[in-house]
C-alpha positions in Angstrom: 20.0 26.9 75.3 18.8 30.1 75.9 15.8 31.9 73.9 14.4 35.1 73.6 11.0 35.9 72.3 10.2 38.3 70.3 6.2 39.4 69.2 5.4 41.0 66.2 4.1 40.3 62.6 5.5 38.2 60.3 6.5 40.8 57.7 8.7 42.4 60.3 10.2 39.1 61.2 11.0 37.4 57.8 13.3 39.7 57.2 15.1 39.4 60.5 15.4 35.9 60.2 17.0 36.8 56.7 19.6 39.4 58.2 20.6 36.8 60.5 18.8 38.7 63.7 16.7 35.7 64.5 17.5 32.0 64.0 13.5 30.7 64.1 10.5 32.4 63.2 6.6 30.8 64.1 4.6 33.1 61.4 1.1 32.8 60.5 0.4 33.1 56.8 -2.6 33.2 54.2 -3.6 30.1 52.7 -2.3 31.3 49.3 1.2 32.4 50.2 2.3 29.9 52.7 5.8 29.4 52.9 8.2 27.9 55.9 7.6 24.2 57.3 3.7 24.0 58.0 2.8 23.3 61.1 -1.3 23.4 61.0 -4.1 24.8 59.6 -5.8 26.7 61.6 -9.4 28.4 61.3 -10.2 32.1 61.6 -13.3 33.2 63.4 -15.4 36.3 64.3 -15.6 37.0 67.9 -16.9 39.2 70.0 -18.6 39.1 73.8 -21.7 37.1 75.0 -23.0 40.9 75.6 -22.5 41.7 71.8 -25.6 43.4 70.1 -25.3 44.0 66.3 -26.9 47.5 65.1 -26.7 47.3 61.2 -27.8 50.5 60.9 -24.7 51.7 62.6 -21.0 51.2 60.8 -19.2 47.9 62.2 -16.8 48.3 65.1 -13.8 46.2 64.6 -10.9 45.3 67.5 -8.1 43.9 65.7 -4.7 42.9 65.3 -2.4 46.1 63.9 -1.3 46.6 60.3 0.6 44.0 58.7 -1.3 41.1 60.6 -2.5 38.6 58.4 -5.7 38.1 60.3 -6.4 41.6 60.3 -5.9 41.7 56.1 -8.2 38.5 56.1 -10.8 40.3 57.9 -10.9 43.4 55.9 -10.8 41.9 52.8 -14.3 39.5 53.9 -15.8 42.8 55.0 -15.0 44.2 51.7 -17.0 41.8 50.3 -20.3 42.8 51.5 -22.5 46.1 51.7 -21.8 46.6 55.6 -20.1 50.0 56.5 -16.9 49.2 59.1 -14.4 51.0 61.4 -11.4 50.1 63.4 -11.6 50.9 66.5 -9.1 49.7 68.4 -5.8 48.0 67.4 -3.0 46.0 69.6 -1.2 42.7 69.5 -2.0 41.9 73.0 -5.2 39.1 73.1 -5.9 40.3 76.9 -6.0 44.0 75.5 -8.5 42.6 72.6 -10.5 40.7 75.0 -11.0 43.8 77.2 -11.6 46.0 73.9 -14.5 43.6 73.2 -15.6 43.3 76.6 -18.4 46.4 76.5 -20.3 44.4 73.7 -19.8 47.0 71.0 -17.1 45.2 69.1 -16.2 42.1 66.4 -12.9 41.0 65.9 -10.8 38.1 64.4 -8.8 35.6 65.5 -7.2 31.9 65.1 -9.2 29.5 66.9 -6.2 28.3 69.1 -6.0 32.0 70.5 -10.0 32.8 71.4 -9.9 33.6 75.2 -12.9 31.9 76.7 -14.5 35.3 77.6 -15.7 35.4 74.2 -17.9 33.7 71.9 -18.1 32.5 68.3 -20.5 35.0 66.5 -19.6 33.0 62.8 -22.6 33.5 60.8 -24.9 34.9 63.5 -24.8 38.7 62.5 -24.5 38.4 58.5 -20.8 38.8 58.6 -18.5 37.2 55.9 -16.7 33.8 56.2 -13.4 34.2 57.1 -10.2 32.0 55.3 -8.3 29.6 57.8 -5.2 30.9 58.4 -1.2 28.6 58.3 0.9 28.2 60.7 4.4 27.6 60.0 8.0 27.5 61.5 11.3 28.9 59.5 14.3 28.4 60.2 17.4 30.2 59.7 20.1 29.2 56.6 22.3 27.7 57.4 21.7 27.0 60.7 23.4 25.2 63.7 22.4 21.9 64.5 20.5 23.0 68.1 18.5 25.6 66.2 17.6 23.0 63.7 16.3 20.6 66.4 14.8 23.6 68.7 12.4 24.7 65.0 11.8 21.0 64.9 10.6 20.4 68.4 8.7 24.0 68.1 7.0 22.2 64.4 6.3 19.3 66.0 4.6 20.9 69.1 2.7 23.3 67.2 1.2 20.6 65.0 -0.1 18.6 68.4 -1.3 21.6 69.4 -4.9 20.8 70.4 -7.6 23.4 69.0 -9.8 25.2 71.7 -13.0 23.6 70.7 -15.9 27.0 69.5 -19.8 26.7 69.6 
């Protein structure tokens, strides 16, 4: 079996799965609107570096994931929710870039729990920022399918659902 991997955000890769360009999808999803075989739940947090200083006189500055991410939307949509001025200021799908982004102590962003490089720290609660939703993990498959896809999604399911959580303080 051969596989290749491709990155990008579920709403670009439902669709390819539908067309028939992909035969398994692992997309993360709002609690609400889960669909696909559910692999975990999965909590969102606010990161940012051990160097991170919060002005909140000054508009937030926000690393995240690019448009179309559902961490991204869960993030805006918390900040929404309180009177705290925001900005993006840096967007990519690479963690490493994010971590980097974050790294001069000027930045928040969000991300699963299972994905937090250990350069950064939890900052949940600590600078009056909003809770953030969990987020769902879940595998689809194409339909019909052959039977090695079917047991490569399983295997993937089954993995992901073992997967152990990096443990946040």
């Amino acid at each position: 079996m051969q596989f290749e991997v491709t990155c990008d955000n579920a709403s670009d890769l439902l669709p390819m799965l539908k067309q028939g360009q992909l035969d398994v999808v692992i997309a993360t999803h709002r609690p609400d609107a889960v669909a696909g075989q559910i692999a975990r739940h999965e909590p969102l947090h606010w990161v940012a570096s051990p160097d991170f200083m919060d002005d909140p006189d000054e508009p937030l500055a926000l690393v995240l994931f690019p448009a179309g991410c559902v961490c991204r939307e869960i993030a805006l949509d918390a900040l929404k929710s309180i009177d705290r001025s925001w900005r993006i200021t840096y967007s990519t799908r690479s963690i490493g870039l994010m971590e980097k982004a974050l790294a001069d102590g000027s930045a928040v962003s969000a991300m699963e729990a299972s994905v937090i490089p250990s350069g950064l720290r939890v900052i949940d609660g600590t600078t009056g920022l909003p809770p953030l939703s969990e987020v769902v993990i879940s595998v689809h498959q194409s339909s019909p399918c052959e039977a090695h896809v079917s047991l490569a999604a399983n295997f993937i399911l089954t993995k992901l659902g073992q997967g152990e959580l990096q443990a946040v303080s």
